[in-house]
N, C-alpha and C positions, 0 to 999 in steps of 0.2 A: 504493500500500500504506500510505501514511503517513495519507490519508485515511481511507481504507476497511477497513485492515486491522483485523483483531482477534485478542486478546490470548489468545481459547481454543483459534482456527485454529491461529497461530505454535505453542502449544502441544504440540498435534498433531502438525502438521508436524516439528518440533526431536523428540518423540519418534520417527518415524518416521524420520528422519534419524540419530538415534542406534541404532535399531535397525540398520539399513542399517551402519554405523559399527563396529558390534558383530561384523559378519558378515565384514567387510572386517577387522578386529583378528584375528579367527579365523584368514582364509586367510593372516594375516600370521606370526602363533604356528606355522601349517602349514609355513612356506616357510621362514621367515629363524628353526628354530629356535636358540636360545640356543648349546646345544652348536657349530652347525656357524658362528655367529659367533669363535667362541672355539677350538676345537678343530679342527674339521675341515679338511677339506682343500682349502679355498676360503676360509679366515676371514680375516675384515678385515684387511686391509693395517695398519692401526692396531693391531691386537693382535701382528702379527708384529714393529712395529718397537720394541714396547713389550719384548717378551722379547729384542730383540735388544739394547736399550740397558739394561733393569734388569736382566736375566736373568730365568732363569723360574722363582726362589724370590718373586721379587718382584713379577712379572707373574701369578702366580699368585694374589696376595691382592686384587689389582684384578679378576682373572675372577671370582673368588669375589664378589667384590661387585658386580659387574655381573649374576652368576647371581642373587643375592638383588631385586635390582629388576627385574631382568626383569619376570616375572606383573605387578609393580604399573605398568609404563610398558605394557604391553600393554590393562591393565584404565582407564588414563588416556583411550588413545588409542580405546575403545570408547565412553566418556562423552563424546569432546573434540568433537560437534556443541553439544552442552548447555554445557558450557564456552566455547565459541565462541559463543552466544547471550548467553548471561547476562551473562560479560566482555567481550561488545564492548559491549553497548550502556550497559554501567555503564562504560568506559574512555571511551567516545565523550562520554555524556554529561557523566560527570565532565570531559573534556579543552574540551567545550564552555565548562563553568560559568567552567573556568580563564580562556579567553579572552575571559569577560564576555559567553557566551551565554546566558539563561536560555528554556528551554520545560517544556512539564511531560517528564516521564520516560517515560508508557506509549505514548505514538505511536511512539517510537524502539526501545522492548523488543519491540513488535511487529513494528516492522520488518523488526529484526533477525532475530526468528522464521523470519518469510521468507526473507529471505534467507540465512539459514544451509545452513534447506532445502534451498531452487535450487541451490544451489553448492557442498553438502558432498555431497544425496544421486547426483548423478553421478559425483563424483568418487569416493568409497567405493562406490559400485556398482561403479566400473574397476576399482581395488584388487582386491577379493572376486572378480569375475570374471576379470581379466586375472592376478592373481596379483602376487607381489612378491619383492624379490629375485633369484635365477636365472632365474625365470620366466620364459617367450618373449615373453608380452606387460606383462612391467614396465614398460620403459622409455614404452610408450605409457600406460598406467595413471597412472605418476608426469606426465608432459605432460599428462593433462586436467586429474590432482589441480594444476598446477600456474596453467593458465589459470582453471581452476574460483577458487581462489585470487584472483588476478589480479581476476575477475568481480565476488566477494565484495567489494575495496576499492572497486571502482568504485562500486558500488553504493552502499557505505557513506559513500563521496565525496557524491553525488548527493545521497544524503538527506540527509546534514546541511545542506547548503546549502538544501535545501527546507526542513526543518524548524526550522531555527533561524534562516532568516531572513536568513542570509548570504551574499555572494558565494565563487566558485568558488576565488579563491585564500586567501580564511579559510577557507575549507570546509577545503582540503588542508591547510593547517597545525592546525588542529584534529584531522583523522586521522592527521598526523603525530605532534602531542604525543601521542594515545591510543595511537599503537602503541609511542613511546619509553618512555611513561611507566608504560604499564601490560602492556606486554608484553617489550620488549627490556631494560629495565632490571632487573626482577625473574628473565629468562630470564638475563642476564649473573651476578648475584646467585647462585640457585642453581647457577649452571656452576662460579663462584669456591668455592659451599659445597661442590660435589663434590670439587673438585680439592684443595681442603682436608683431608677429610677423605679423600683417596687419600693424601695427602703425607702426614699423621699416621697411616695404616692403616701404612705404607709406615717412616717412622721407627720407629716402637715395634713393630714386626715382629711385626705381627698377624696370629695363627699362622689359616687359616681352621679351623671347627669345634671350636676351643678358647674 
């Protein structure tokens, strides 16, 4: 693919992938709605222990703001083939340049294309089919998304050591900096902005709907 690939195929493919993505977000909105994370008679273990330790004037302004992002992490994870295209191969090749690899950038944007394809559109076809949350066939859905996963770094292993010319264990250190650097460390960041902004919702006793 690094050869041969092209840049209007991956195109394609990454939208057909996001479509696929899109449908799978849907049966997800279906299954795991909002209310019965929060309210119902099955909801998170984490939202019960949360009214058990703040009470539930105060685990109430954290639902309230979990109800508000909901739709927009729903509409994330419908985009997130496209996302996972575009940010691997700029985290890759950025994490390359870091370790003093230089190639040009479109063989590996293509790559990526591909392989986003192969490996998101099965596992989001499981999703959408299999169901998520309570579903009978979740736990199997979440296992392929998870190998599918798994598939994806291999992959992304493999090419950079083709592509830039490297051996197998600079290969792996290179998709290690890309995933620290551009994925774990900004995913830590906004977790700290969340929890920030729960702990400040949470002091000034922010009334929801006021």
């Amino acid at each position: 693919m690094l050869a041969t690939g092209r840049l209007s195929v991956a195109v394609g493919l990454v939208v057909l992938a996001t479509a696929v993505a899109a449908v799978s977000a849907a049966r997800f909105a279906a299954d795991v709605p909002v209310s019965s994370v929060l309210y119902g008679a099955d909801r998170s273990p984490a939202i019960a222990t949360l009214i058990e330790t703040l009470g539930r004037d105060r685990a109430a302004i954290i639902g309230y703001l979990i109800e508000q992002v909901w739709t927009a992490v729903i509409v994330v994870t419908a985009f997130s083939p496209l996302l996972v295209w575009v940010l691997g191969a700029t985290a890759v090749h950025a994490a390359a340049r870091i370790d003093g690899a230089r190639r040009p950038f479109g063989p590996m944007l293509a790559l990526f294309g591909y392989a986003t394809a192969i490996t998101r559109i099965p596992a989001d076809a499981a999703a959408a089919i299999l169901g998520s949350g309570r579903a009978p066939g979740a736990p199997f859905a979440q296992l392929i998304g998870t190998v599918c996963l798994g598939w994806l770094a291999y992959i992304a292993w493999r090419a950079i050591g083709a592509h830039y010319a490297i051996p197998p264990r600079r290969a792996f250190v290179v998709l290690v900096i890309a995933i620290v650097l551009f994925y774990v460390v900004p995913l830590a960041l906004i977790i700290a902005a969340t929890i920030a902004i729960l702990v400040a919702a949470i002091v000034l006793n922010y009334v929801p709907g006021l």
